[in-house]
C-alpha positions in Angstrom: 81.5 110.7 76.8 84.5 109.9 75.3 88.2 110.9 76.1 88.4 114.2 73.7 85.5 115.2 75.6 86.4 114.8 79.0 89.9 116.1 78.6 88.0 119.2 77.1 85.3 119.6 80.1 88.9 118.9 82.7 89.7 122.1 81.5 86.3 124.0 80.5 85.4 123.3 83.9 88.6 123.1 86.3 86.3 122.9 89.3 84.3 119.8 88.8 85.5 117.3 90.2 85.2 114.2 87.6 84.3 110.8 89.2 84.7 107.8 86.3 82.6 104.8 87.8 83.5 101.3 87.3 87.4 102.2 86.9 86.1 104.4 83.9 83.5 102.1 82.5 86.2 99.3 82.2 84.4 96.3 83.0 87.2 94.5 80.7 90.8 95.3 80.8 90.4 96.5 76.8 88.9 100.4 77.9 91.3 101.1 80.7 94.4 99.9 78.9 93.4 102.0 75.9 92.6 105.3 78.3 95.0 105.1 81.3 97.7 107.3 80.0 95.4 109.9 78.8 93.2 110.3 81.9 96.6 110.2 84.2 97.7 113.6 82.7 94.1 115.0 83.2 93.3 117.0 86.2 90.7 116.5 88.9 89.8 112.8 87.8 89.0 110.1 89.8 87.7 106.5 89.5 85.3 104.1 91.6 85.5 100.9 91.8 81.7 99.6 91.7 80.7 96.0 90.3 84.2 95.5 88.2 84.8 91.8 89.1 87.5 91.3 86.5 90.7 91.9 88.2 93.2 93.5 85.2 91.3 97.1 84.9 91.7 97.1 88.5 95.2 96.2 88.3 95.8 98.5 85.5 94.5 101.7 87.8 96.7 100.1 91.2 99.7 99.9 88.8 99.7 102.5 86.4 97.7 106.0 87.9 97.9 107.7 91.3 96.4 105.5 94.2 95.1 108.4 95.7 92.4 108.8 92.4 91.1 105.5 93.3 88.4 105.1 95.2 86.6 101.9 96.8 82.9 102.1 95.5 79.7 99.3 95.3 76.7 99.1 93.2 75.1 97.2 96.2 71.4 98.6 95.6 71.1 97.6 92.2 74.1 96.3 90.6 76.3 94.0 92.9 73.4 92.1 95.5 73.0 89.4 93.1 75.0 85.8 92.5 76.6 86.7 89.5 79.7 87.6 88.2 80.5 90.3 85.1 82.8 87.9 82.9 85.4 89.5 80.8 84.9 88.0 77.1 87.5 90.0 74.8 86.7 93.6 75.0 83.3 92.7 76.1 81.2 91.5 79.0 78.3 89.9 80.3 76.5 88.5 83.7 77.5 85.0 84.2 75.6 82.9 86.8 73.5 80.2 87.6 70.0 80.4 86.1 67.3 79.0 88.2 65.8 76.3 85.7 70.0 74.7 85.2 70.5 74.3 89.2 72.2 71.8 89.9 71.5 68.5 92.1 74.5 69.2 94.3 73.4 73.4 94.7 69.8 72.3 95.4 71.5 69.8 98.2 73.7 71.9 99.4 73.2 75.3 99.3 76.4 75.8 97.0 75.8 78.8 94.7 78.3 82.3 93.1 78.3 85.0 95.9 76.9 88.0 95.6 78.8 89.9 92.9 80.2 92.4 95.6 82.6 89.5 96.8 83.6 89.3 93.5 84.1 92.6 93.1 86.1 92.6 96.5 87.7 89.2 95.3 89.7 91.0 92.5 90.6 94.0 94.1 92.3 91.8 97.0 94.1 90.0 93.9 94.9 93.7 92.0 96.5 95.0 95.7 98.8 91.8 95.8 99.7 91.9 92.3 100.6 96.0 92.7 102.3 95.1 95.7 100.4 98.2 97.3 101.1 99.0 101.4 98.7 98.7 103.7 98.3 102.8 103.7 97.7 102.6 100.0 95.4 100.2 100.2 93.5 102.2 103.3 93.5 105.3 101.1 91.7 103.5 98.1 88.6 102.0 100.7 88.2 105.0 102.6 90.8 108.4 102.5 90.6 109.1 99.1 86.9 109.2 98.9 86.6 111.8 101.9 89.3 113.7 100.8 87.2 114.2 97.3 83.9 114.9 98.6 85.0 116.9 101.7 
């Protein structure tokens, strides 16, 4: 879907209430800084936060739209229990890790390996909040108000 569309369903369907995962598929800081203006001005939208471990697209939501449309979110059954990262490369991005076969002597010895991607994830919206200067009732909101106060 792109933006055309969903400001055109906003207001087809003022009812539906429009939840954009990964801060609006913006795994990279290129899709959010290209749509943020646009879906600010759109009614009944709102964005989780699941398995973006880069922190600028969740910078770019903290900074520039309405706190209260952000809402904390994990990918933890299938996207964000492995020890990964999703690495930003340009306006693209890919799973970096360790594979198996190219472990290390010192990870074999000592148990040294990436955390689970949700830390990540959780790592970079801890940087985003400090860098957006957001209070600790903002930040509340975000993991926890907003969500209820979308679903009911």
């Amino acid at each position: 879907m792109n933006l055309r569309d969903l400001d055109q369903y906003t207001r087809q369907y003022p009812k539906i209430k429009w939840i954009l995962a990964h801060c609006a598929r913006s795994f990279t800081y290129w899709p959010i800084r290209q749509a943020v203006e646009r879906l600010r001005d759109m009614p009944n939208i709102w964005y989780d936060t699941s398995a973006v471990t880069d922190v600028m697209p969740h910078y770019t939501l903290m900074k520039q739209e309405d706190h209260r449309r952000i809402m904390f979110g994990t990918d933890n059954l299938v996207a964000n229990v492995f020890h990964d990262k999703y690495v930003a490369m340009g306006r693209y991005w890919f799973v970096a890790g360790t594979p198996k076969q190219h472990v290390s002597q010192t990870e074999r010895d000592t148990g040294h390996r990436p955390v689970l991607s949700i830390y990540e994830q959780l790592l970079c919206m801890k940087h985003a909040v400090d860098l957006a200067e957001l209070s600790p009732t903002q930040i509340e909101d975000i993991f926890s108000r907003n969500a209820r106060a979308v679903l009911d």
